[in-house]
C-alpha positions as CSV (number, residue, x, y, z in Angstrom):
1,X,134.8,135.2,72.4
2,X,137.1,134.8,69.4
3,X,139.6,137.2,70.8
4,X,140.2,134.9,73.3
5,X,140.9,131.4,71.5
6,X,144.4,133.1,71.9
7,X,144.6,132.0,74.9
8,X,143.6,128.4,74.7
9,X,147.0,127.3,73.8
10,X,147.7,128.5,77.8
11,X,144.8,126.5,79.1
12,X,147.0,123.3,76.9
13,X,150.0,124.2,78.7
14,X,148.3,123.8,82.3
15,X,145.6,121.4,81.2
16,X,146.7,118.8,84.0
17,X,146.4,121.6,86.9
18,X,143.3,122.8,85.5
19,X,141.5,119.4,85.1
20,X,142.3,118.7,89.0
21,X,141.3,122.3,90.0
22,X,137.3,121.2,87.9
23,X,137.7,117.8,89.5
24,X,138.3,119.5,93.1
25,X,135.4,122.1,92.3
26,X,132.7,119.9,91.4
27,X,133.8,117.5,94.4
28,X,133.3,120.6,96.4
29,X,129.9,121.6,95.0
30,X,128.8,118.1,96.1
31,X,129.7,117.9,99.6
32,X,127.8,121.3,99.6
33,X,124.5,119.6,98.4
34,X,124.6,117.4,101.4
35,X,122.8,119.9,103.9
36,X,119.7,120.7,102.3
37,X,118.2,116.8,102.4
38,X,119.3,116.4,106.1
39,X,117.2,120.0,106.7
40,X,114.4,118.2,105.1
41,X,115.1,115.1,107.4
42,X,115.6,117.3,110.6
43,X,112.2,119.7,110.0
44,X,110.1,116.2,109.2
45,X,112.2,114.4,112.4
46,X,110.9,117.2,114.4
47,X,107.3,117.5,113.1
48,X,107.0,113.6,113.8
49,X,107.6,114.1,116.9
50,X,105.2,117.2,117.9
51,X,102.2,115.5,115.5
52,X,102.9,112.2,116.7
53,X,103.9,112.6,120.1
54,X,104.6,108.9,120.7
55,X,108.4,109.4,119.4
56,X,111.0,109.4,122.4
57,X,112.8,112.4,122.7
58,X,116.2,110.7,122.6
59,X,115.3,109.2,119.8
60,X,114.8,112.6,118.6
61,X,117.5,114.4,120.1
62,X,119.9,111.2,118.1
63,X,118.7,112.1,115.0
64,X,119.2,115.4,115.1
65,X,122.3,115.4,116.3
66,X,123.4,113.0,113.6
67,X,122.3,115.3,111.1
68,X,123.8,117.9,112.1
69,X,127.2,116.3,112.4
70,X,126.8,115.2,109.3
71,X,125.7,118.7,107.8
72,X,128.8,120.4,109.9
73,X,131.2,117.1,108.3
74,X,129.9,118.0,104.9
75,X,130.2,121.5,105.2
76,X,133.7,121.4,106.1
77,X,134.8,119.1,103.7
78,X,133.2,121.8,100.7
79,X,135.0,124.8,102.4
80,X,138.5,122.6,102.4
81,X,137.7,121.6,99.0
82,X,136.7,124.9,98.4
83,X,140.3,126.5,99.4
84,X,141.6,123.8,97.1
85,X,139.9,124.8,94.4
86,X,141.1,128.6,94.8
87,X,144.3,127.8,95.1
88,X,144.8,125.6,92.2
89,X,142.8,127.5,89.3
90,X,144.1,131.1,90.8
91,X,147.3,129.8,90.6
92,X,147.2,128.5,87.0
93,X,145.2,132.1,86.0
94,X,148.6,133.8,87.5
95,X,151.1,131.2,85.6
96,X,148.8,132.7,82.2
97,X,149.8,136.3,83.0
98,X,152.9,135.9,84.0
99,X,153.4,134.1,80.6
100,X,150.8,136.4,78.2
101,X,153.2,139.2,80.1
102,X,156.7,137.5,78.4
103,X,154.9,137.1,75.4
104,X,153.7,140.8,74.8
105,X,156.9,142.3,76.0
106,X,159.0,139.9,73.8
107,X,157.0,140.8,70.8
108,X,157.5,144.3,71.7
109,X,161.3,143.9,71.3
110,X,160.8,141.9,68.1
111,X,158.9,145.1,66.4
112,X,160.6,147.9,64.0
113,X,161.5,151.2,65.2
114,X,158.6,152.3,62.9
115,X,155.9,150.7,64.9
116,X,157.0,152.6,68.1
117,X,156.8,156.2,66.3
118,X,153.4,155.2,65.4
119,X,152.3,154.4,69.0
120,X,152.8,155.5,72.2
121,X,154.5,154.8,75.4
122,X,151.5,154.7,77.4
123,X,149.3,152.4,75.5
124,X,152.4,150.0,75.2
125,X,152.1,149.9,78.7
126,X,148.4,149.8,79.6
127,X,147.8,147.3,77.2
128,X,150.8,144.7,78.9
129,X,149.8,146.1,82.1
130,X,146.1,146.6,82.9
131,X,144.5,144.8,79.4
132,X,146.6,141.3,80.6
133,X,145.1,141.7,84.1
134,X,141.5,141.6,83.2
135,X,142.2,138.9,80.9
136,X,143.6,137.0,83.8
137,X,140.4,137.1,85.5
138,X,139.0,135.6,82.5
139,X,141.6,132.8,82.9
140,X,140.9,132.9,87.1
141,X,138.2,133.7,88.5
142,X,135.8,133.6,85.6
143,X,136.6,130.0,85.5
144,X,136.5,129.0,88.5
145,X,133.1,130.5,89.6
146,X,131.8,129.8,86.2
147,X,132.6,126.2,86.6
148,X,131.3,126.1,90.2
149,X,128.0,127.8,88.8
150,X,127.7,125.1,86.0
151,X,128.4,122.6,88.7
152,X,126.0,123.8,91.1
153,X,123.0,124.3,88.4
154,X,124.1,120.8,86.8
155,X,123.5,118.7,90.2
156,X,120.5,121.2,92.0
157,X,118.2,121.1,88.9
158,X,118.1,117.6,88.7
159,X,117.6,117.2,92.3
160,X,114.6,119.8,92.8
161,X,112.9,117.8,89.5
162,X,113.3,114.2,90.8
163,X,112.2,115.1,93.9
164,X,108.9,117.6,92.7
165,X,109.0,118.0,89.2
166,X,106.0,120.6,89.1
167,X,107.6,122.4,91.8
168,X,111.1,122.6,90.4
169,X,109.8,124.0,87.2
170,X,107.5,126.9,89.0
171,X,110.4,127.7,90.9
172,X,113.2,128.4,87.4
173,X,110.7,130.0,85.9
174,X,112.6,133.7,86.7
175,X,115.9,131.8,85.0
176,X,115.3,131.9,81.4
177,X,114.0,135.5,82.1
178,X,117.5,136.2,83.3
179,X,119.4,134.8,80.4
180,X,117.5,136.6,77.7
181,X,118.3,139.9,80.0
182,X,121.8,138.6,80.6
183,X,122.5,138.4,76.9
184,X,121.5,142.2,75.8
185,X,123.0,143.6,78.9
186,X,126.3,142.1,77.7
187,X,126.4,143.2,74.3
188,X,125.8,146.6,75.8
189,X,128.8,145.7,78.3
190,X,131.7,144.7,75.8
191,X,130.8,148.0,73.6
192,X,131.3,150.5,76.8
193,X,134.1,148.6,78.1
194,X,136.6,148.3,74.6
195,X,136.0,151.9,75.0
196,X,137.1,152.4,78.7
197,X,140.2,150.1,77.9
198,X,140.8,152.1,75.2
199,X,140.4,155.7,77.5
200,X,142.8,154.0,79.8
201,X,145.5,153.9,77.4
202,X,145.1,157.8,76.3
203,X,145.5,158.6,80.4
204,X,148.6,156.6,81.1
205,X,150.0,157.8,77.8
206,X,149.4,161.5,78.9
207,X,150.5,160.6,82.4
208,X,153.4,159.3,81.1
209,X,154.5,162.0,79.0
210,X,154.2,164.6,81.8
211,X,156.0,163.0,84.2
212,X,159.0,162.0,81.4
213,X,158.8,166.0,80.6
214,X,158.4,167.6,84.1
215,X,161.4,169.7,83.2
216,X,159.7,171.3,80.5
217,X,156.0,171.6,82.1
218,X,157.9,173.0,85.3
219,X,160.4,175.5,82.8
220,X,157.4,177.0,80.9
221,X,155.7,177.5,84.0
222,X,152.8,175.3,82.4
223,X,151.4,173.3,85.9
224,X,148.2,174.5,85.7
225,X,147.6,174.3,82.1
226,X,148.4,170.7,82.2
227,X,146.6,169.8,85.0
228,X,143.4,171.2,84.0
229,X,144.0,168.4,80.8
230,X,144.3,165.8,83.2
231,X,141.4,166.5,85.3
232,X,139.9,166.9,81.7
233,X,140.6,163.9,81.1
234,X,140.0,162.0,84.0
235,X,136.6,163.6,84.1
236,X,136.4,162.0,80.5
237,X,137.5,159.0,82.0
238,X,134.7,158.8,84.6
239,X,132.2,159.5,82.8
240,X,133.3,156.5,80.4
241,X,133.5,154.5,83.2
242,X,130.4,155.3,85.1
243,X,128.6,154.8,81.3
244,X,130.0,151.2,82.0
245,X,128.9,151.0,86.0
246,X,125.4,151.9,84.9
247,X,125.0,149.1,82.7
248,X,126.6,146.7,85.3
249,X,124.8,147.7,88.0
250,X,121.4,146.2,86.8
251,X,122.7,142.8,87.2
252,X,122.8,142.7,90.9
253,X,119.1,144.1,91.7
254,X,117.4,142.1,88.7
255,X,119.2,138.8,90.3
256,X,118.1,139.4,93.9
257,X,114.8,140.3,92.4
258,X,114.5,137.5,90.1
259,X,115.4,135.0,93.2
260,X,113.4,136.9,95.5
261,X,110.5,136.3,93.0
262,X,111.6,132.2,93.2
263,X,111.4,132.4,97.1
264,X,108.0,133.5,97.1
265,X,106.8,130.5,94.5
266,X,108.8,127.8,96.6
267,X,106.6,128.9,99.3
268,X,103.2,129.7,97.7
269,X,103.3,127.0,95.2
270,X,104.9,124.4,97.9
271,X,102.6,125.5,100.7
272,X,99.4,125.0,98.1
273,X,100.6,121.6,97.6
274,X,101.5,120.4,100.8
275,X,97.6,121.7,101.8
276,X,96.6,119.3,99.0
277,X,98.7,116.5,99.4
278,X,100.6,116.4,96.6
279,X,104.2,116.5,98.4
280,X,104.8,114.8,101.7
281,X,106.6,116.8,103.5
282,X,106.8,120.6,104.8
283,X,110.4,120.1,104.9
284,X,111.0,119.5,101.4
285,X,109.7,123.7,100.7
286,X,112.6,124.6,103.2
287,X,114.7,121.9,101.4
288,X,113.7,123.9,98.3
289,X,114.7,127.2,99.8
290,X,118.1,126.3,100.4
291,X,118.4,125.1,96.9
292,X,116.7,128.1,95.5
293,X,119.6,130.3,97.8
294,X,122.1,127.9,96.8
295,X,121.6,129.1,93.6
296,X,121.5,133.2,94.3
297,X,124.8,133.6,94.3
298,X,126.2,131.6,91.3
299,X,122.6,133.0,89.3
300,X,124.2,136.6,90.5
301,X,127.9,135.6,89.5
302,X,126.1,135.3,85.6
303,X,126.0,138.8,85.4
304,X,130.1,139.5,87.3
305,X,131.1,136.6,84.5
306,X,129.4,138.1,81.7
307,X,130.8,141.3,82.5
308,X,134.5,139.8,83.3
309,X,134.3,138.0,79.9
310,X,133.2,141.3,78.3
311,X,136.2,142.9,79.1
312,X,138.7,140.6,78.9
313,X,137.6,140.0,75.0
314,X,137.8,144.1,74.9
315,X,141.2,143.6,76.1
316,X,142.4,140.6,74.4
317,X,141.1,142.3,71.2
318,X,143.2,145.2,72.1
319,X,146.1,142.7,72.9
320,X,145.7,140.8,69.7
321,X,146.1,144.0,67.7
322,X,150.1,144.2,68.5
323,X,150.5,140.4,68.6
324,X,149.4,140.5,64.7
325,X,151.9,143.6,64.3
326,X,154.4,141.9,61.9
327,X,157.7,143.1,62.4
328,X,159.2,145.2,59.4
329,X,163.1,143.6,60.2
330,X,163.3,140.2,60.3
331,X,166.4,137.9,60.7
332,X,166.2,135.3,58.2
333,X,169.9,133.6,58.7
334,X,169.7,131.4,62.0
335,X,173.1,130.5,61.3
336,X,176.2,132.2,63.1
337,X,178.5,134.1,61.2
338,X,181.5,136.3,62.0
339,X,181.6,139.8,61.3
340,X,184.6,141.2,60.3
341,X,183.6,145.0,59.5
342,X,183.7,145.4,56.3
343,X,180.7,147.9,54.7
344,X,179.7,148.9,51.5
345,X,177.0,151.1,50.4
346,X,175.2,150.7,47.0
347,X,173.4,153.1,45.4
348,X,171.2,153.4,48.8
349,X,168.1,155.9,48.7
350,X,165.6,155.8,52.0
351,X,162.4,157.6,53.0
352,X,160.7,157.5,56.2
353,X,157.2,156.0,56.0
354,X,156.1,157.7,58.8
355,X,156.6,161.5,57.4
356,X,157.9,160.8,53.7
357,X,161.3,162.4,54.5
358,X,163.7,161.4,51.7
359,X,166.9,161.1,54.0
360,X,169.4,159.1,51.7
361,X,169.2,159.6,47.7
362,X,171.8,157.5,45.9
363,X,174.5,157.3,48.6
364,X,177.4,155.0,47.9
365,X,180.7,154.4,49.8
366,X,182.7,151.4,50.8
367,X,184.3,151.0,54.7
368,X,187.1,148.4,55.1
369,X,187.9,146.4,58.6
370,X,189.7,149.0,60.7
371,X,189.0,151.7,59.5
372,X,188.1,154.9,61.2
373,X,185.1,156.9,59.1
374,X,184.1,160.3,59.9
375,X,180.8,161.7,58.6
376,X,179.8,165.5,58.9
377,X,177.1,167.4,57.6
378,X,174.2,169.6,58.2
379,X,171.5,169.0,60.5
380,X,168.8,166.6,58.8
381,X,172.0,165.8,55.7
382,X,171.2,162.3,56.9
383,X,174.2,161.3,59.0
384,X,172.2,159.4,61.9
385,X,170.0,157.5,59.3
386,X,173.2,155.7,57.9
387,X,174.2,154.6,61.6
388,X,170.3,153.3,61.8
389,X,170.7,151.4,58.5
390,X,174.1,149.7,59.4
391,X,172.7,148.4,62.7
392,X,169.1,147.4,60.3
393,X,167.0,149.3,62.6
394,X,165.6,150.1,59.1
395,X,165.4,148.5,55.7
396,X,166.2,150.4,52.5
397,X,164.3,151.6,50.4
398,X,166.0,151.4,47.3
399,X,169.7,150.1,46.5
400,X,171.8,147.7,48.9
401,X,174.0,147.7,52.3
402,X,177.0,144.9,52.4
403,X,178.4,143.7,55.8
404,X,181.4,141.5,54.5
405,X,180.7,141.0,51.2
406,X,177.3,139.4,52.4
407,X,173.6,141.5,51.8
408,X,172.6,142.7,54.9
409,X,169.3,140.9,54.5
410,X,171.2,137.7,54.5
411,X,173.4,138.6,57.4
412,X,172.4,136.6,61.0
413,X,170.6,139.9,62.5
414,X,171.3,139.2,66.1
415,X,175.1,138.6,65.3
416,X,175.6,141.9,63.7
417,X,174.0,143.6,66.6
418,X,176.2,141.9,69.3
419,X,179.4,142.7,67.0
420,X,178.1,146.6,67.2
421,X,178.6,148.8,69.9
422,X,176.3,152.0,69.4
423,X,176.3,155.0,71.2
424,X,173.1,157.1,69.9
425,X,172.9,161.2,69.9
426,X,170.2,161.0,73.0
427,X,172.3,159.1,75.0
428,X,169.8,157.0,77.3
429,X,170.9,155.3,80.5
430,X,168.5,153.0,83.0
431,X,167.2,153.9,86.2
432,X,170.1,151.7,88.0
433,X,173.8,151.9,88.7
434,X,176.4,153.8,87.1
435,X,177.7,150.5,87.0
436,X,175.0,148.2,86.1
437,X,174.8,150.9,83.0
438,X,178.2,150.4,81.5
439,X,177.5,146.2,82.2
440,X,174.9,146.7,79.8
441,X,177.4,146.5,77.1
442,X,179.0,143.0,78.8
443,X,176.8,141.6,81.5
444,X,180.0,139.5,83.4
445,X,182.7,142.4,83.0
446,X,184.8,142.8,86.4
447,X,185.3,145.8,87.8
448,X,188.6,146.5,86.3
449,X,187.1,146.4,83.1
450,X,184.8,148.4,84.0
451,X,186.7,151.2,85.6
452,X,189.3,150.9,82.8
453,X,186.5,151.9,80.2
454,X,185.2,154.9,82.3
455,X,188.4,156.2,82.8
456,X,189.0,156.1,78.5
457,X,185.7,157.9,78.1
458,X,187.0,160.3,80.6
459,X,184.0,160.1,83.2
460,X,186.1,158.2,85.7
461,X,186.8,161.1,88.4
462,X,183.0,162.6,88.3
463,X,181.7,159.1,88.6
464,X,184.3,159.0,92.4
465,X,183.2,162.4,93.0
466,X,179.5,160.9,94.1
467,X,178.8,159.9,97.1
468,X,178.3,156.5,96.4
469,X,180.8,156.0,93.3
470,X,179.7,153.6,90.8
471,X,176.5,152.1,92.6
472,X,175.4,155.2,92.3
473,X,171.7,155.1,91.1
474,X,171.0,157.0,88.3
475,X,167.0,158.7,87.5
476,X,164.7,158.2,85.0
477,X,167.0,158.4,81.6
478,X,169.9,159.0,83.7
479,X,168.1,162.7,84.9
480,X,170.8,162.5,87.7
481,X,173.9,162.9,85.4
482,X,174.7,166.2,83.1
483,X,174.5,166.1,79.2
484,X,178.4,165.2,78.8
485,X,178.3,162.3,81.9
486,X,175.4,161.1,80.4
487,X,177.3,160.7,76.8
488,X,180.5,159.7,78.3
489,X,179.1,156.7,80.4
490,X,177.2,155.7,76.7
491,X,180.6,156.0,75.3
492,X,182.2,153.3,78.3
493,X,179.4,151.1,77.5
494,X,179.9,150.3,74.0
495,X,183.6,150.5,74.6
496,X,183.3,148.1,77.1
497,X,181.2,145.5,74.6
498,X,184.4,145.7,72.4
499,X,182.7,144.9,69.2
500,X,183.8,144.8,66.1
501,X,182.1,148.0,64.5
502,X,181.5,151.0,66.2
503,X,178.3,153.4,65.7
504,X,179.5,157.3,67.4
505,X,176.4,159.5,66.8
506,X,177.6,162.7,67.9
507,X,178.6,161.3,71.3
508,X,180.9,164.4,71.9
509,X,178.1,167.6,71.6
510,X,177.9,167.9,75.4
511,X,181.5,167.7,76.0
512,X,184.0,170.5,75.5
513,X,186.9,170.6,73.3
514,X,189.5,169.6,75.9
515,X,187.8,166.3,77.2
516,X,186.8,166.2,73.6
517,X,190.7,165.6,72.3
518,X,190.9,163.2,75.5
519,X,187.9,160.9,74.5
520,X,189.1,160.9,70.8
521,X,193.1,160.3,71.4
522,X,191.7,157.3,73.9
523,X,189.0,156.4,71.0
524,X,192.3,155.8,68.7
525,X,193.5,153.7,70.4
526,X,190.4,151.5,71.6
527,X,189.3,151.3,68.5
528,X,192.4,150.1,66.7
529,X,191.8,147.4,64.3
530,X,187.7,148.0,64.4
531,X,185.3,149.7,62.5
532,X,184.3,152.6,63.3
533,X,182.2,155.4,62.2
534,X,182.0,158.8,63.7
535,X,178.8,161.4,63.3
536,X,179.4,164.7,64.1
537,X,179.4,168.3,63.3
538,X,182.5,169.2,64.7
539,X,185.7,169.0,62.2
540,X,187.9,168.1,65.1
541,X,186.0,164.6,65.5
542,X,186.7,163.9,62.3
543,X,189.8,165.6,61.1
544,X,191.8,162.2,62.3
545,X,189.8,159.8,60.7
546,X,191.2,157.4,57.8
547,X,188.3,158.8,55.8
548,X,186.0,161.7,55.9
549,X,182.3,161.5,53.8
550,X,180.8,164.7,53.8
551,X,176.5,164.5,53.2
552,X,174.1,167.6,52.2
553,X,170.7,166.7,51.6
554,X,171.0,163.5,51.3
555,X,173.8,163.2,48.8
556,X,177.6,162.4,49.4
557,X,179.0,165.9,48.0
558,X,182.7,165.5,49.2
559,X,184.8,162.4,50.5
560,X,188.5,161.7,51.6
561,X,190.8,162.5,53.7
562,X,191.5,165.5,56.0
563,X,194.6,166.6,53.9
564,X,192.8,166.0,50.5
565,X,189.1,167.8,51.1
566,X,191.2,170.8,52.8
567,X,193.2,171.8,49.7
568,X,189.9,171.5,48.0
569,X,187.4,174.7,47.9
570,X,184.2,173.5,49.6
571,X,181.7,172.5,52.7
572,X,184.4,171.0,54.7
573,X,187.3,173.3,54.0
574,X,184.7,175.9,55.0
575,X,183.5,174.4,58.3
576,X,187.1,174.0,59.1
577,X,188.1,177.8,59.0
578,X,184.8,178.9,60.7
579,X,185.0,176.4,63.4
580,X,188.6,177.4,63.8
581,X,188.3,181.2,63.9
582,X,185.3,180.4,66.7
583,X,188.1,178.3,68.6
584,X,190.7,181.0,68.4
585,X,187.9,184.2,69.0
């Protein structure tokens, strides 16, 4: 159970509620132990009075009835206890997931984009969705029963000895059978079930993907071909699963066995010695029965705990795995700072670890406050990575990155980010409002603001043309809007943040050239006095800019101005006349 110590520092946090929720289950345990002695009473009141015959039937009649009010008290009592119990451990064991549930998902957010192109969506999710919930029965209902079967064992054991020692050790004979069986079944157990946790995450990753690419699937006409993998795999899945069932269903059959074997000792051995004297009473074997019964269910719970346990270490293992995932950017300064714009590349080279792509070799150029940078190039020249590197969604791997002056290493990470308002190639918009989108930028922005910004990025009149406007809600990574909405409500979001640098990473490619010379005249004039830097392959994004850096392979080949790199032979002057002549044709 090492996996598991994680969670001890959970059972510190609630240690109050969980002591009262053990205090409440072993008060409840007791009050349960009251009926069997007053069975004993009420069989020997009863054969007292047929063997004797001298006892007055009212007597008789008292007793019993006081017994069994007393039996009926008790019982009641244990089940409100009992309800008690429930709801204050189950409680706590939901407290644990809602918290091992923040902590995941925060660390998720903490990690580099490196460690998501290395997993997948669908194991992210399994393993904060269905791995948490089996360890919260570990932190639930493993404990509670587990302490009630501790509690029950601890107070029944003692009982049958005091009372017939030779008895109560014929009778727990089966018990140390069932341990020893217990113990290899669950080695067995935790084996099978880190591998169905880990079969789970393979399904939901492949469910996941098909439903995010139904277009595709349903474009290629592939329905059938990928739902013969899923039944493939799901098939794959049972079988894992049913390897698992196997093993678990033992447990049940060898407990009822096992108990069924201590029934018929209680009987045989108590009978022999109530024949010869050596116990007093007949009603001390069916006192013994109800102990031995008393004890089926939390003997049977052994093997449901063991197995509970078993896969809530598989999952925590599986949990644990992420949670030691050490995030590749880390912000070192604590302190707030102000960012003013200003950046300045050194000498940068960077490779991608995870395909050993060289996409920047020696790049150098300096960006002042205000000023309005345009990069072009060829596709894979490297344009997107320096966006990625500004924002330090990467590290470099050789040279350095300024912001101000300051090494980027040593700039407050979170501050950079809120004075950056990015608006990626794929632009990717939330299953919510068209309006609740663009607030992502600026979470208390009226509805002024909010219209002002869409009508800047030019998306104002389709956004009035829908039925419901602005609230309404968008699909799965914004399916309902077209290529150019989709950009153009990215673009009012980060204009709506009004940071202090802006990131453009070829917002414009769905959009055609007229709404293309709208967005950029209104992008002038939002963007006045900012930073901004502009990715495209299109010469009339950039042909305005205060600078133009042109990449190939890598490598700054040409930078300045519009006026200066046209009167110069090369890449750009070249785009320009072939993406003018396509204009004019």
């Amino acid at each position: 159970m090492k996996e598991l110590k994680h969670i001890n520092k959970y059972f510190k946090k609630y240690w109050l509620k969980l002591t009262i929720g053990i205090i409440i289950t072993v008060v409840a345990r007791v009050f349960s132990l009251v009926m069997p002695p007053y069975v004993n009473k009420s069989i020997n009141v009863v054969k007292e009075f047929i063997s004797q015959g001298n006892v007055p039937i009212d007597v008789v009649k008292g007793h019993l009835l006081d017994y069994i009010l007393i039996i009926l008290g008790a019982a009641l009592l244990s089940g409100f206890f009992t309800f008690l119990m429930r709801q204050t451990i189950i409680n706590v064991s939901r407290h644990i997931e809602y918290d091992l549930k923040n902590e995941v998902y925060d660390h998720y957010q903490k990690l580099s984009l490196n460690f998501y192109k290395k997993n997948r969506t669908g194991d992210l999710m399994n393993r904060i969705s269905e791995d948490v919930s089996q360890v919260r029965m570990y932190c639930g209902p493993a404990l509670m029963y587990g302490m009630n079967t501790f509690t029950l064992f601890a107070c029944i054991i003692p009982i049958m000895y005091s009372k017939a020692p030779t008895l109560a050790l014929y009778t727990l004979i089966p018990l140390p059978i069932l341990s020893v069986l217990i113990y290899n079944i669950s080695k067995v157990i935790h084996k099978r079930s880190t591998v169905v946790q880990q079969f789970l995450s393979k399904l939901s990753t492949f469910a996941q993907e098909s439903f995010s690419g139904i277009s595709v699937i349903k474009a290629y006409g592939i329905e059938e071909k990928t739902n013969s993998q899923l039944v493939s795999l799901a098939n794959e899945g049972k079988d894992k699963s049913m390897s698992l069932v196997r093993i678990n269903a033992w447990f049940f059959p060898l407990m009822v066995l096992l108990i069924g074997i201590s029934n018929i000792i209680v009987i045989y051995v108590g009978g022999k010695q109530y024949l010869n004297g050596q116990i007093e009473s007949i009603g001390l074997i069916a006192e013994f029965i109800i102990y031995v019964n008393m004890l089926t269910w939390p003997v049977a719970i052994v093997g449901w705990l063991t197995s509970i346990i078993q896969r809530a270490e598989a999952s925590q293992e599986r949990i644990n795995e992420f949670l030691q995932e050490e995030p590749e950017i880390k912000n070192t300064v604590t302190t707030p700072m102000e960012i003013n714009g200003k950046i300045e590349f050194k000498n940068v080279s960077f490779t991608y670890d995870d395909t050993n792509i060289t996409a920047l070799k020696n790049v150098s150029f300096t960006i002042n406050p205000g000023e309005t940078v345009a990069i072009i190039g060829k596709t894979g020249s490297g344009k997107s990575t320096i966006l990625d590197l500004i924002a330090r969604l990467y590290d470099v791997s050789s040279g350095n990155i300024a912001i101000d002056n300051t090494p980027i290493k040593e700039v407050n990470l979170d501050c950079l980010r809120q004075n950056i308002g990015a608006v990626p190639q794929d632009a990717f918009l939330f299953s919510d409002s068209i309006k609740d989108n663009i607030k992502f930028g600026k979470e208390d922005a009226t509805d002024e603001e909010i219209i002002a910004v869409a009508k800047k990025a030019v998306v104002h009149k389709n956004i009035m043309n829908f039925k419901e406007k602005y609230d309404t809600v968008l699909g799965e990574r914004g399916i309902t809007l077209s290529g150019g909405q989709k950009q153009r409500v990215s673009i009012a979001r980060a204009l709506l943040k009004d940071p202090k640098i802006y990131l453009f990473d070829d917002c414009l490619s769905a959009v055609d050239t007229e709404t293309e010379e709208k967005i950029l005249n209104n992008l002038k004039s939002a963007s006045k006095n900012k930073t901004t830097l502009i990715v495209s392959h299109r010469v009339s994004s950039a042909k305005n800019a205060d600078k133009i850096i042109i990449l190939d392979n890598g490598k700054v080949v040409q930078e300045g101005t519009h006026n200066s790199l046209f009167e110069i032979d090369g890449y750009y002057k070249a785009l320009y006349n072939s993406q003018l002549s396509e204009k004019e044709s």
